[in-house]
C-alpha positions as CSV (number, residue, x, y, z in Angstrom):
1,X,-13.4,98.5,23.4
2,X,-16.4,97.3,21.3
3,X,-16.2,99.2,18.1
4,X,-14.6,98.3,14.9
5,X,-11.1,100.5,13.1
6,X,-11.5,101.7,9.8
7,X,-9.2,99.9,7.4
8,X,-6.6,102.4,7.5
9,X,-6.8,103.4,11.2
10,X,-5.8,99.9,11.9
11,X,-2.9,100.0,9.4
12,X,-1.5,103.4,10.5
13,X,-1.1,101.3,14.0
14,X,0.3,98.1,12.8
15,X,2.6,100.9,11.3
16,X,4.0,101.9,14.5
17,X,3.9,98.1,15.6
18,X,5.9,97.7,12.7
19,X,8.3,100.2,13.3
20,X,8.9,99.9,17.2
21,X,9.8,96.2,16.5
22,X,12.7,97.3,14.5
23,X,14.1,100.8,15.0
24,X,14.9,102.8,18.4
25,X,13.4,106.3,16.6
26,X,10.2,108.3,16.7
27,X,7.8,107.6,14.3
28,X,5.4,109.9,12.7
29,X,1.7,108.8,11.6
30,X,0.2,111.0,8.8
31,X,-3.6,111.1,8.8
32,X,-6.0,113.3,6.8
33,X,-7.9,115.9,9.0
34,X,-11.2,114.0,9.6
35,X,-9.8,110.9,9.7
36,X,-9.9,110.0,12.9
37,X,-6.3,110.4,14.8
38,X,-8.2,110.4,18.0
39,X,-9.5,107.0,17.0
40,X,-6.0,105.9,16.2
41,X,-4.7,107.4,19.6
42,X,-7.4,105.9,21.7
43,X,-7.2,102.2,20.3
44,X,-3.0,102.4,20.2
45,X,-3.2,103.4,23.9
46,X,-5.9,100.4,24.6
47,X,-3.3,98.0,22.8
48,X,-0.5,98.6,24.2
49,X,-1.9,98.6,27.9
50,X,-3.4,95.5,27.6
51,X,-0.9,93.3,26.6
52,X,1.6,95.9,28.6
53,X,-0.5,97.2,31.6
54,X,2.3,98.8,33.4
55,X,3.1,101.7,30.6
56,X,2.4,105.2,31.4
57,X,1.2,107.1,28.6
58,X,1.4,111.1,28.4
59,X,-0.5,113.0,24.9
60,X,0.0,116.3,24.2
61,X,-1.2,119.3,21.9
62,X,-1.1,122.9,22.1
63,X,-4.7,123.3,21.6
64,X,-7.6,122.9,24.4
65,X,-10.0,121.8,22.0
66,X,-7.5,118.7,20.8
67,X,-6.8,117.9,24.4
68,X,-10.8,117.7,24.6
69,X,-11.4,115.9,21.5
70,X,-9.1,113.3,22.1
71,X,-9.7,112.5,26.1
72,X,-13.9,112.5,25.3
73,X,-12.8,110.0,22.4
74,X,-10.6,107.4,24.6
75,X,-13.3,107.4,27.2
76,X,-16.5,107.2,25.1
77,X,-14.4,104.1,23.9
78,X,-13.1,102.4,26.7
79,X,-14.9,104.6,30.1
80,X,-12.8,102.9,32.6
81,X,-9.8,104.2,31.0
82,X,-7.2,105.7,33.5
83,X,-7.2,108.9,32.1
84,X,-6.5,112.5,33.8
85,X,-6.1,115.9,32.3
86,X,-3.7,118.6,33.1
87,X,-4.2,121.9,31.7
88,X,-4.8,125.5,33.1
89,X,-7.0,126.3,30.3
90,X,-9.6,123.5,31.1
91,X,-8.9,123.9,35.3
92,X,-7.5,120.7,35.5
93,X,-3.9,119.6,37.1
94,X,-4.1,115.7,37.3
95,X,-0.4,114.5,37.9
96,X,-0.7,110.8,38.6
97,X,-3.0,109.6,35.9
98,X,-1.7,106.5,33.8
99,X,-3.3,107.9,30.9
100,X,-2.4,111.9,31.3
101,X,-4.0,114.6,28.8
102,X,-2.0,117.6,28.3
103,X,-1.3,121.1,27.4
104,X,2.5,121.5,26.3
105,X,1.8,125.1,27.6
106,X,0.6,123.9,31.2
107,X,3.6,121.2,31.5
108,X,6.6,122.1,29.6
109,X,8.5,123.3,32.9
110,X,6.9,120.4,34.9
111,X,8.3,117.2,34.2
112,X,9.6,116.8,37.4
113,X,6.3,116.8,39.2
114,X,4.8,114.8,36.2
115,X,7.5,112.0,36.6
116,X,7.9,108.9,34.8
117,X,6.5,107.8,31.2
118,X,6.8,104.7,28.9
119,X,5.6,106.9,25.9
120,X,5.0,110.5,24.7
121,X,2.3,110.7,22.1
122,X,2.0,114.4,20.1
123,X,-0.7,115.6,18.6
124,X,-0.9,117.8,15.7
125,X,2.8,117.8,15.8
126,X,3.0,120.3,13.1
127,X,2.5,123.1,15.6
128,X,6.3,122.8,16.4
129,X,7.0,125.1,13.7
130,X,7.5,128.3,15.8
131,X,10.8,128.8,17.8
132,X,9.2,129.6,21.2
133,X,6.8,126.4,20.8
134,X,9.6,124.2,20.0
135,X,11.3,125.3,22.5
136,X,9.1,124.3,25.4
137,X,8.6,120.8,23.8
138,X,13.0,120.5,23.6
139,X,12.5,121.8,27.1
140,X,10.0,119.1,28.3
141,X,11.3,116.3,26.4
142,X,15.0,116.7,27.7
143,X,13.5,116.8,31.1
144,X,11.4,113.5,30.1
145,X,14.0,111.2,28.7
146,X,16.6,112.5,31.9
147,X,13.9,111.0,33.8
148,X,13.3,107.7,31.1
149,X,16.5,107.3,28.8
150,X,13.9,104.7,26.9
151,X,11.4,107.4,26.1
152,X,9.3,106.3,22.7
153,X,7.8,109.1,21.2
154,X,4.8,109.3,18.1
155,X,3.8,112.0,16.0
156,X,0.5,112.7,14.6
157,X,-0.6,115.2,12.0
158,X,-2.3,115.8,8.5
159,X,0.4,118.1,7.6
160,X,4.4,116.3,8.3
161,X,5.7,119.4,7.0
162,X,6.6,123.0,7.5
163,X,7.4,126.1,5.6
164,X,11.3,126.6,7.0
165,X,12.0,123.2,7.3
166,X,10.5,120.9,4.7
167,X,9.6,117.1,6.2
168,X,9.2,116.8,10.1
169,X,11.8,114.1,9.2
170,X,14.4,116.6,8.1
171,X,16.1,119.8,8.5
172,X,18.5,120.0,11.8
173,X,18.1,117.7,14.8
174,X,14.9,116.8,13.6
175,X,12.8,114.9,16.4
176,X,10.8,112.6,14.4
177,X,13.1,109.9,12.5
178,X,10.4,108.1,10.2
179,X,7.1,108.8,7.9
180,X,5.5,105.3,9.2
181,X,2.4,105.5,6.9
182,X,0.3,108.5,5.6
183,X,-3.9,108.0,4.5
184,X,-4.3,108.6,0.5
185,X,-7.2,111.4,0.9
186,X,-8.9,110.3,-2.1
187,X,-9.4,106.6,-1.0
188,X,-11.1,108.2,2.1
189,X,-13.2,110.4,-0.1
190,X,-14.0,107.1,-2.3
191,X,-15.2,104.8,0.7
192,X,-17.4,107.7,2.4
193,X,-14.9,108.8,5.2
194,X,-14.3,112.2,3.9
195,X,-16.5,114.7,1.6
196,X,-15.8,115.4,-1.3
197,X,-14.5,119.2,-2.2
198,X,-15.3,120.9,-4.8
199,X,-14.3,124.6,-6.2
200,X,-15.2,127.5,-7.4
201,X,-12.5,130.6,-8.2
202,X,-13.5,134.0,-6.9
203,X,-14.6,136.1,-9.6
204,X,-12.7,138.7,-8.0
205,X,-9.4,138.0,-7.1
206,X,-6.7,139.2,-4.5
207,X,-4.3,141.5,-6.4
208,X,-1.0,140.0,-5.2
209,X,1.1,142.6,-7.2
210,X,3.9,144.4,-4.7
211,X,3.0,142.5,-1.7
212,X,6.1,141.0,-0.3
213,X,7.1,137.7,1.4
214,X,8.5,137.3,5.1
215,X,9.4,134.4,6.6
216,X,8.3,132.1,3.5
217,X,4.9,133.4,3.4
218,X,2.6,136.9,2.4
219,X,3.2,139.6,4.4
220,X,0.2,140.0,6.8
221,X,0.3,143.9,6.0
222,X,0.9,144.4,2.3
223,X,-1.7,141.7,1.9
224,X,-4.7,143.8,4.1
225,X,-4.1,146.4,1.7
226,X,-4.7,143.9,-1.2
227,X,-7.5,142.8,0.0
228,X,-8.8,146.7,0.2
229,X,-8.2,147.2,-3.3
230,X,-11.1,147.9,-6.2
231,X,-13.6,146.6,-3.2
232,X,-12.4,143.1,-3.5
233,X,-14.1,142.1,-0.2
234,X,-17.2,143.8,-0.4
235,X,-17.4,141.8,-3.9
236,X,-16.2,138.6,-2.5
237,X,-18.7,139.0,0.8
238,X,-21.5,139.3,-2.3
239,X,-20.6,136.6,-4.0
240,X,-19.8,134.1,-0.9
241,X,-23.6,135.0,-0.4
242,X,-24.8,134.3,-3.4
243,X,-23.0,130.6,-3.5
244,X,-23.9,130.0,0.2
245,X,-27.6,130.5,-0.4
246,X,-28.0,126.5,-0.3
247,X,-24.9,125.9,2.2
248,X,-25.7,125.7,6.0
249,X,-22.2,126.4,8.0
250,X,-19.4,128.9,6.3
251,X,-15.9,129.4,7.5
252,X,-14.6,132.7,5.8
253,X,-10.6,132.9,6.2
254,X,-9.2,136.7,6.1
255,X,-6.2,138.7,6.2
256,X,-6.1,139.5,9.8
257,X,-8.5,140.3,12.7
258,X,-9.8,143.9,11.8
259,X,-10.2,142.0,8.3
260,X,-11.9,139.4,9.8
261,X,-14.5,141.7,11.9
262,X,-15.1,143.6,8.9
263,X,-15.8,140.5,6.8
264,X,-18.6,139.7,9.5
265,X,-19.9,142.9,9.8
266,X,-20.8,142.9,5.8
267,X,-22.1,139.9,6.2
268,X,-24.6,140.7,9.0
269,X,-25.4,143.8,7.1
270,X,-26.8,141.3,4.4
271,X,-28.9,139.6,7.1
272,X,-27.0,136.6,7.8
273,X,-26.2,135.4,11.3
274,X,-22.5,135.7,11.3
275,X,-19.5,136.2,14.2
276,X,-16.0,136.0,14.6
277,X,-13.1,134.4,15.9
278,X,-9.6,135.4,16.7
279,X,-6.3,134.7,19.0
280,X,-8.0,137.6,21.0
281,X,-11.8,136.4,21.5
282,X,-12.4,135.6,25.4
283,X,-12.3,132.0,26.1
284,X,-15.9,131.2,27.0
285,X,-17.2,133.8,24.2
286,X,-14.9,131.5,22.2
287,X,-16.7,128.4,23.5
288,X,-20.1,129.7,23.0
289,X,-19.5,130.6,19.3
290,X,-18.4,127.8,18.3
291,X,-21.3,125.4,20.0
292,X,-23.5,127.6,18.2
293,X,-21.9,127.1,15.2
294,X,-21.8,123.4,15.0
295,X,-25.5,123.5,16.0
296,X,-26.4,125.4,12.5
297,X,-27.3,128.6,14.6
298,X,-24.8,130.4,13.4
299,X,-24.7,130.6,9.4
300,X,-21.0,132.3,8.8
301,X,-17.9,132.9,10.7
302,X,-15.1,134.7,10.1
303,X,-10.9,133.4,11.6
304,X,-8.3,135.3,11.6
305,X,-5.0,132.5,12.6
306,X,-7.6,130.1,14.1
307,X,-10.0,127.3,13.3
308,X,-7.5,125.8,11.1
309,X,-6.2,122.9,13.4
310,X,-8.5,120.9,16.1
311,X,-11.5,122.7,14.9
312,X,-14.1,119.5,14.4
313,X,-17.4,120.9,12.8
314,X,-18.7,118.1,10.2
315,X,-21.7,120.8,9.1
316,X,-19.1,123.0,7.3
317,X,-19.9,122.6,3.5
318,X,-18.6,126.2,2.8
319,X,-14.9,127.2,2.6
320,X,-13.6,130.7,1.6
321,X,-10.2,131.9,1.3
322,X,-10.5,135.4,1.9
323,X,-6.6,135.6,1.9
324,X,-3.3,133.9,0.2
325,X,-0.9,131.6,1.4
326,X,2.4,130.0,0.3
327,X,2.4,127.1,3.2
328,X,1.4,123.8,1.7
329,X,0.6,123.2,5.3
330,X,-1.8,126.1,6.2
331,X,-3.6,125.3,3.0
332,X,-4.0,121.6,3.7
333,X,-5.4,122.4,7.4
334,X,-7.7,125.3,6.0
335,X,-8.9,122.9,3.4
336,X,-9.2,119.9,5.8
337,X,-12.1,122.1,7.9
338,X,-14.5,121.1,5.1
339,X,-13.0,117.2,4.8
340,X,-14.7,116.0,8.1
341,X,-18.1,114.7,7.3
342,X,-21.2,112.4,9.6
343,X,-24.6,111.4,8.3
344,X,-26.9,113.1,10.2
345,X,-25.8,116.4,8.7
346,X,-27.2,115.7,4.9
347,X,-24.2,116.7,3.8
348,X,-22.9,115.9,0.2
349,X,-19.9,118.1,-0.3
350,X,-18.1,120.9,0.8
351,X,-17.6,124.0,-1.5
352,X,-14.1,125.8,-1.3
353,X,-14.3,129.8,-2.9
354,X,-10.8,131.1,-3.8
355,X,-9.8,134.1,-3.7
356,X,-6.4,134.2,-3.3
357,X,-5.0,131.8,-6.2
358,X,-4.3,129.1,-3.6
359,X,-5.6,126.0,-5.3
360,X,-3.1,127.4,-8.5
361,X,-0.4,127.9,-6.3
362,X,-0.5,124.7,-4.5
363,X,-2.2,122.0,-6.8
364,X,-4.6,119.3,-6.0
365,X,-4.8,119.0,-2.1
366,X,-4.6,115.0,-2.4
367,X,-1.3,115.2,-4.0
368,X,-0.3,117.3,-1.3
369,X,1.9,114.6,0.5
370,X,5.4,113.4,2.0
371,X,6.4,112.3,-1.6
372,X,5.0,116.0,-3.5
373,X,6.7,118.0,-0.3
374,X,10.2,116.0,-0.7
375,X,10.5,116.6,-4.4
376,X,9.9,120.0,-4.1
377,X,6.4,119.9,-6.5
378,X,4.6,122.0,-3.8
379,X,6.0,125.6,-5.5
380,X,4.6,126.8,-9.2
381,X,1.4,126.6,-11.2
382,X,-0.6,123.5,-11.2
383,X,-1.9,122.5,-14.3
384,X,-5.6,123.4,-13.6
385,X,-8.1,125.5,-15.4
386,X,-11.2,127.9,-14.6
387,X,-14.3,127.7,-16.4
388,X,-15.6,131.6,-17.8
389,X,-19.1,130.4,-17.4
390,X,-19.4,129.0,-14.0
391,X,-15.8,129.7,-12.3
392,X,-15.7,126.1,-11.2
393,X,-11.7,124.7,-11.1
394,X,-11.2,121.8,-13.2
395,X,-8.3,119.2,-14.6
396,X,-6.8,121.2,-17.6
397,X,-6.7,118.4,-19.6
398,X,-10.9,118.2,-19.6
399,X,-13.0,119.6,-22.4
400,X,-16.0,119.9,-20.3
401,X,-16.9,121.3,-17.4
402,X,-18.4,118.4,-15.2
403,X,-20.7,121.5,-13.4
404,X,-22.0,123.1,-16.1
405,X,-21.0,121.0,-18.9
406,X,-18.9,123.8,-20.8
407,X,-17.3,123.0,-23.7
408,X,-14.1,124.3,-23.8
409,X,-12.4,125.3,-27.3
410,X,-9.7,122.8,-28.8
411,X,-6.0,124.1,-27.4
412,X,-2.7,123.1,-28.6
413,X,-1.6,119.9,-28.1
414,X,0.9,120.7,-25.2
415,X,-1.9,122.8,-23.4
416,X,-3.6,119.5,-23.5
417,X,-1.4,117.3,-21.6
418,X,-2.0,118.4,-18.0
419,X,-3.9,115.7,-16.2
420,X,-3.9,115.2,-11.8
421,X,-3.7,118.7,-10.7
422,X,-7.5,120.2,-9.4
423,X,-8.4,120.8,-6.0
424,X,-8.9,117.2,-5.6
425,X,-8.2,114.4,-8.1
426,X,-11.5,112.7,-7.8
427,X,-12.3,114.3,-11.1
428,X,-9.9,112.0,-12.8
429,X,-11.8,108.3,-13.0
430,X,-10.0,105.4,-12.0
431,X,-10.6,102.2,-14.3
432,X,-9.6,98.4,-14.0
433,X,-7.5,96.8,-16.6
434,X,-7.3,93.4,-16.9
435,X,-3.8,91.8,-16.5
436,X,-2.3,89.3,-18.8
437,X,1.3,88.9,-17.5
438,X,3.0,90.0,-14.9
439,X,7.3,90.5,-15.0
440,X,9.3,91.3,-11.7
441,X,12.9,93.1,-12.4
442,X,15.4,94.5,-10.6
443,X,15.8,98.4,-10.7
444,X,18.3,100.9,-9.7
445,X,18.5,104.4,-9.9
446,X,20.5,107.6,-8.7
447,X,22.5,105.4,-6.2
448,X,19.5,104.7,-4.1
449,X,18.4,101.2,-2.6
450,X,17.4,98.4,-5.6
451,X,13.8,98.1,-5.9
452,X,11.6,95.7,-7.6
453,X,10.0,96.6,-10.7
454,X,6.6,95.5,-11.6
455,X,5.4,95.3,-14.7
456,X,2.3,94.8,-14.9
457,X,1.2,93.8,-19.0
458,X,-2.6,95.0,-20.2
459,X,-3.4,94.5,-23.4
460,X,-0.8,96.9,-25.3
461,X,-0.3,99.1,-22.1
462,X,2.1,98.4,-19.3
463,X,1.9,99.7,-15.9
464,X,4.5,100.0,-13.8
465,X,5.3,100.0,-10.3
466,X,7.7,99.7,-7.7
467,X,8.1,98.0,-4.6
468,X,11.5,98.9,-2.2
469,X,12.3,96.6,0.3
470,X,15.2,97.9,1.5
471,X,14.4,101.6,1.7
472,X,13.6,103.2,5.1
473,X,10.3,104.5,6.3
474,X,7.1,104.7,4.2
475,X,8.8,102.9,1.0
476,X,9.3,100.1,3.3
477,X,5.7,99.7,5.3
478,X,4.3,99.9,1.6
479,X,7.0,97.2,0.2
480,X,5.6,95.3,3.6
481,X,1.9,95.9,2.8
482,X,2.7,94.4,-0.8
483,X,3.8,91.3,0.0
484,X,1.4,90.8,2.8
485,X,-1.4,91.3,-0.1
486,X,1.1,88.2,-2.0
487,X,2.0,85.8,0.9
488,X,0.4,86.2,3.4
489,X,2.3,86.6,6.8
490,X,5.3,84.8,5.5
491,X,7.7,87.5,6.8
492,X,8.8,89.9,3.7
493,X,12.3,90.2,2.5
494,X,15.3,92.1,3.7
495,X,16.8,92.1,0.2
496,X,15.1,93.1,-3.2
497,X,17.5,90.0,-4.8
498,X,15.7,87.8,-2.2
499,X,12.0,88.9,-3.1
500,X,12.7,88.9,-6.8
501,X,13.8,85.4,-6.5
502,X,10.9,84.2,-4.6
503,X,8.6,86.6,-7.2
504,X,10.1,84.5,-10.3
505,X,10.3,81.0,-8.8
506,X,7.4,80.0,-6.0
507,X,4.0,80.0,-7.7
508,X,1.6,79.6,-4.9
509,X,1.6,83.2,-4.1
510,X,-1.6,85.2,-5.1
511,X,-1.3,87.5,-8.1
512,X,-4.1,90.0,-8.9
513,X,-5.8,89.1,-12.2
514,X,-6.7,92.7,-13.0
515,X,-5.7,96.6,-11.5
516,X,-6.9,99.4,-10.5
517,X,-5.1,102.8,-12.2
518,X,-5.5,105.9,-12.1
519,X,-4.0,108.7,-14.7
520,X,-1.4,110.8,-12.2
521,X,0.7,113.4,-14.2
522,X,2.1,111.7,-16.9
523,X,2.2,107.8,-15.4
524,X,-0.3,105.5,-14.1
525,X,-0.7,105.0,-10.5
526,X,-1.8,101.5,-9.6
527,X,-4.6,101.5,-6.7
528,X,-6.2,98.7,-6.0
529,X,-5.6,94.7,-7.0
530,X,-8.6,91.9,-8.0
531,X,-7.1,89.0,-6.6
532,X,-10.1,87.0,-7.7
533,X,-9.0,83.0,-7.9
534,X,-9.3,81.7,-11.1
535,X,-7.7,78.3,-12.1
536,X,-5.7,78.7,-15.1
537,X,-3.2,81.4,-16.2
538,X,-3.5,85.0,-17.0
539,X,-2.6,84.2,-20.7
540,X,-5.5,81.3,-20.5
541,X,-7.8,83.7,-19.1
542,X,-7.2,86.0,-21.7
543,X,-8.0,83.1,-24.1
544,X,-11.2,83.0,-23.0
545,X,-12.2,86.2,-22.0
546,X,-15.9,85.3,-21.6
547,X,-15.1,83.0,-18.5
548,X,-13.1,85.6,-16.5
549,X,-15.1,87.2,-13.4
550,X,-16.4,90.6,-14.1
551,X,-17.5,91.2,-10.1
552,X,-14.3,91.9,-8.6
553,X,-12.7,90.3,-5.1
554,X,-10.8,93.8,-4.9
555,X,-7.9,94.5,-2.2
556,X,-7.1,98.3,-2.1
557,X,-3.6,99.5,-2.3
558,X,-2.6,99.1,1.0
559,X,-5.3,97.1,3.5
560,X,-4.0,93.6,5.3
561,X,-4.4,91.7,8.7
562,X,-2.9,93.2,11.8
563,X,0.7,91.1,12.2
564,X,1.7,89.6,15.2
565,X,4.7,91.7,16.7
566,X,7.4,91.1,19.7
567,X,7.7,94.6,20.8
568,X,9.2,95.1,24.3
569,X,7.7,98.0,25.3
C-alpha cells in the first residue's frame, strides 16, 4: 500500500495496537466525519494481515453507501486485497471472502453461513441506538463469538454517544469497553484536513414555544407546526437564497418529508435546481440524485432523516438547519456534512444557517467530545453571541465581529467572561509562551487515580496540565503519547509515583522550551510543545532572551512514531 497516513490516522491505529496488547475488550476509535475512517479501516486491515495473514476480517454498517465507501477505499489502496461484499441492497452475497463487506441488515440472521472471523470491525457504530438495530447486531454477534469465543471487535464513529444512553462506553451491557483515542476537530481544521465552519443565525427563527419532547428529542409533529408559523420557511427559503448566492452545493435539513418537499418546491419556484431526499425516495432515484449533486448539477437539496451519516460530498459549503435538535450526536453528524473538504473543489469554508437555536443549545461543535458528553456540558446555553448587523455567531467574550467588524457595546464584567463556546473555536487564537521552569507533582482528586501535574512556569502565568498514567482508556493513550513525546520508546510508567520520579531525577529526557495554549473556558489548554534543543537551561535561556530560537521544532499535542507491539492476534 504506497500511500502515506495522516498523522492522526496512524495514531488512532497504534491506539488499537495499544490497547489489544493489553486488555481482552472492544475498543472504540473516534474520528471526525471527514477524516478518513475508511483510511484508518483500510490500512488497520492491511497491517494486521501482513504480519497475521491467516485473520478473517468481517466490516459492517447499516448504510449502502458506507459499505461502498469503505470496500472502493481498501481496494484503490491495496487492489489485490481479498475483499467480497454481501449485501441485498448492492446484489451482492459473497460468503467466503477473507476481507467480507457487509450490511448488518443482509447478515444479522446469517452467521452460520458466514462462518468463522478473527475480527468484527463496525462502522459508524452510533447507528446502534435504536432497539430493533441493536437487536440484529446482539443477534449476529452472539451467533459470531458461539462460533469464535476470541472474537475482537472495533468501533468507529464521529459521534461515541447517544441520546438515551450517554457514552457507547456506558449505560447497560454496553458493547464497547474503551474510548481508544478521539481526533481534536480543530487541529484538523488547522493542518488543512477539514474546512473551516462558519455561522450565520437565521434572522427568523423556529418558534420552539409548546412543542414537546419525546424520547429525548423535539417532537417531529409539534415541531412541523413551528416551522408553519408567521411563514418562517418561506422567510428562511429567502434568506438561504440570498446567503447561497456565492455557495455551489446546499444541504437544507427540515422537519419531516412533506417539509422537506415543500422546502424544495420554494426553492425551485425561485429558479434554483433543487430535489429531495427521504427514507422513501426509490433506490436508483436516490443514486442518481445524489451523483448529480456531488457533480455541482444540482445546487440545493432538501433531507428529511438522511444525508446525515455516510453521505461524502466535499462540494457542500452550505448547511441549513431548517429544524431543532436536542441530540449532540445528530447535530455533530449534520454539522460534519460540511467538514469534508478536497482541493479541486475551490472550496474555502462551509457556511452553517441556524434556524433552530442549535449551535446555542449545543455549544462549539469541537468541544463536542467524550470529555464534554461525560460531564454532562452538552445541555444549556453556550456562551456565544449574535451580531444585529450581520447575524454571524461569535465568542461572547469578542468586541468585534471578525465578519463585519461590529463593534459591540461595553457589557458588564461577568457578561464578559465567556470565552470557547462558537460553532467552532477556531475563532479563539492559539499563542506560544515561552517556558522558564517546568515542576511535576503529584495530584489527587475525588478518589480517582493519582495523576501528574504539570506546571508549566511562563513569565508570571502558569499552565497547567495533567497527565494520568494509571487511568483507563483515552487518559491513558494520552499519558502514553506524553511520554513518548519525553523518552522516546522507553516503555511509560504503570505508576504516576514511578513517572514522577523519573520526571524529577533523569535529565536526559526532552523538555519543550516553549507551549502552545489555547484560552478554553476559564483555563488554558496546552496544544502543542517546541522541543527545540538548546544547550543551557530554561532559566539561562531566559537570561538571554536574544539567543533563544524563534522558528519553532513544534510537536503537536499528541503525534509520535508507531511502537512496536506483541499482539497475538
Amino acid at each position: 500500500m504506497a500511500y502515506e497516513l495522516r498523522w492522526y490516522q496512524s495514531e488512532a491505529i497504534d491506539a488499537i495496537y495499544q490497547y489489544f496488547s493489553a486488555s481482552d475488550g472492544n475498543p472504540l476509535v473516534c474520528v471526525s466525519t471527514g477524516g478518513g475512517k475508511s483510511v484508518i479501516i483500510a490500512d488497520f486491515i492491511h497491517g494486521v494481515l501482513k504480519h497475521w495473514s491467516d485473520q478473517r476480517f468481517l466490516i459492517l454498517s447499516h448504510v449502502k453507501e458506507i459499505i461502498e465507501q469503505n470496500h472502493e477505499k481498501i481496494v484503490t489502496l491495496w487492489p489485490e486485497a481479498p475483499t467480497g461484499i454481501y449485501s441485498a441492497s448492492m446484489k451482492s452475497r459473497d460468503t467466503d471472502a477473507q476481507v467480507l463487506f457487509a450490511s448488518i441488515q443482509s447478515v444479522h440472521k446469517r452467521a452460520k453461513e458466514l462462518g468463522f472471523f478473527d475480527l468484527l470491525l463496525i462502522d459508524e457504530c452510533h447507528l446502534l441506538s435504536s432497539e430493533s438495530s441493536e437487536s440484529m447486531y446482539v443477534r449476529l454477534i452472539n451467533a459470531l463469538r458461539y462460533i469464535n469465543p476470541a472474537l475482537k471487535i472495533v468501533g468507529f464513529t464521529a459521534t461515541p454517544y447517544r441520546m438515551k444512553q450517554g457514552l457507547l462506553t456506558e449505560g447497560k451491557n454496553p458493547l464497547f469497553n474503551e474510548i481508544v483515542y478521539e481526533t481534536d476537530i480543530q487541529l484538523l481544521i488547522d493542518d488543512g484536513f477539514l474546512s473551516p465552519l462558519r455561522s450565520k443565525a437565521g434572522k427568523e427563527k423556529i418558534d420552539l414555544n409548546g412543542v414537546r419532547t419525546r424520547q429525548g428529542d423535539f417532537l417531529t409533529s409539534d415541531m412541523e407546526d413551528a416551522v408553519k408559523k408567521n411563514d418562517v420557511t418561506e422567510k428562511a427559503v429567502t434568506e438561504i437564497i440570498e446567503y447561497g448566492e456565492d455557495r455551489k452545493a446546499w444541504l437544507i435539513f427540515c422537519v419531516s418529508i412533506a417539509h422537506a418537499e415543500w422546502v424544495r418546491d420554494l426553492l425551485v419556484d425561485e429558479g434554483i435546481v433543487a430535489e429531495c431526499i427521504t427514507g422513501g425516495t426509490p433506490k436508483d432515484e436516490r443514486a442518481q440524485i445524489l451523483a448529480d449533486y456531488k457533480a455541482g448539477k444540482i445546487k440545493a437539496l432538501t433531507s428529511q432523516g438522511v444525508l446525515t451519516t455516510g453521505f461524502d460530498a466535499p462540494l457542500t459549503d452550505m448547511i441549513a438547519l431548517l429544524r431543532a435538535t436536542k441530540s449532540p450526536g445528530l447535530y455533530v453528524q449534520i454539522l460534519g456534512r460540511g467538514l469534508r473538504i478536497s482541493p479541486e473543489t475551490g472550496k474555502t469554508d462551509c457556511l452553517v444557517l441556524d434556524y433552530g437555536g442549535n449551535v446555542e443549545r449545543h455549544g462549539p461543535l469541537d468541544r463536542i467530545s467524550v470529555d464534554h458528553i461525560k460531564s454532562g456540558k452538552g445541555t444549556g446555553e453556550a456562551p456565544i453571541k449574535e451580531c444585529p448587523e450581520c447575524f454571524e455567531l461569535i465568542l461572547a467574550g469578542l468586541r468585534v465581529c471578525p465578519a463585519c467588524n461590529y463593534e459591540f457595546p461595553e457589557r458588564e464584567k461577568h457578561e464578559s467572561e465567556a470565552s470557547s463556546a462558537a460553532l467552532l473555536a477556531s475563532q479563539v487564537e492559539p499563542e506560544w509562551l515561552d517556558v522558564d521552569e517546568i515542576i511535576y507533582h503529584r495530584h489527587e482528586k475525588n478518589g480517582k487515580p493519582p495523576s501528574v501535574q504539570v506546571s508549566y512556569r511562563c513569565g508570571f502565568s502558569t499552565v497547567r496540565e495533567w497527565v494520568c498514567f494509571e487511568h483507563g482508556g483515552y487518559a491513558r493513550q494520552k499519558a502514553v503519547l506524553w511520554w513518548v513525546k519525553r523518552f522516546g520508546h522507553e516503555p511509560p510508567p504503570e505508576f504516576t509515583d514511578d513517572a514522577i520520579d523519573r520526571l524529577i531525577n533523569v535529565r536526559d529526557m526532552r523538555e519543550p522550551c516553549r507551549i502552545e495554549v489555547i484560552q478554553d473556558g476559564r483555563w488554558q489548554r496546552v496544544r502543542a510543545y517546541d522541543f527545540t534543543t538548546k544547550e543551557g537551561t530554561p532559566s539561562e535561556w531566559n537570561d538571554n532572551p536574544a539567543g533563544r530560537p524563534r522558528q519553532n521544532d513544534a510537536f503537536e499535542a499528541g503525534h509520535f512514531d508507531v511502537f512496536d507491539t506483541d499482539i497475538d492476534f
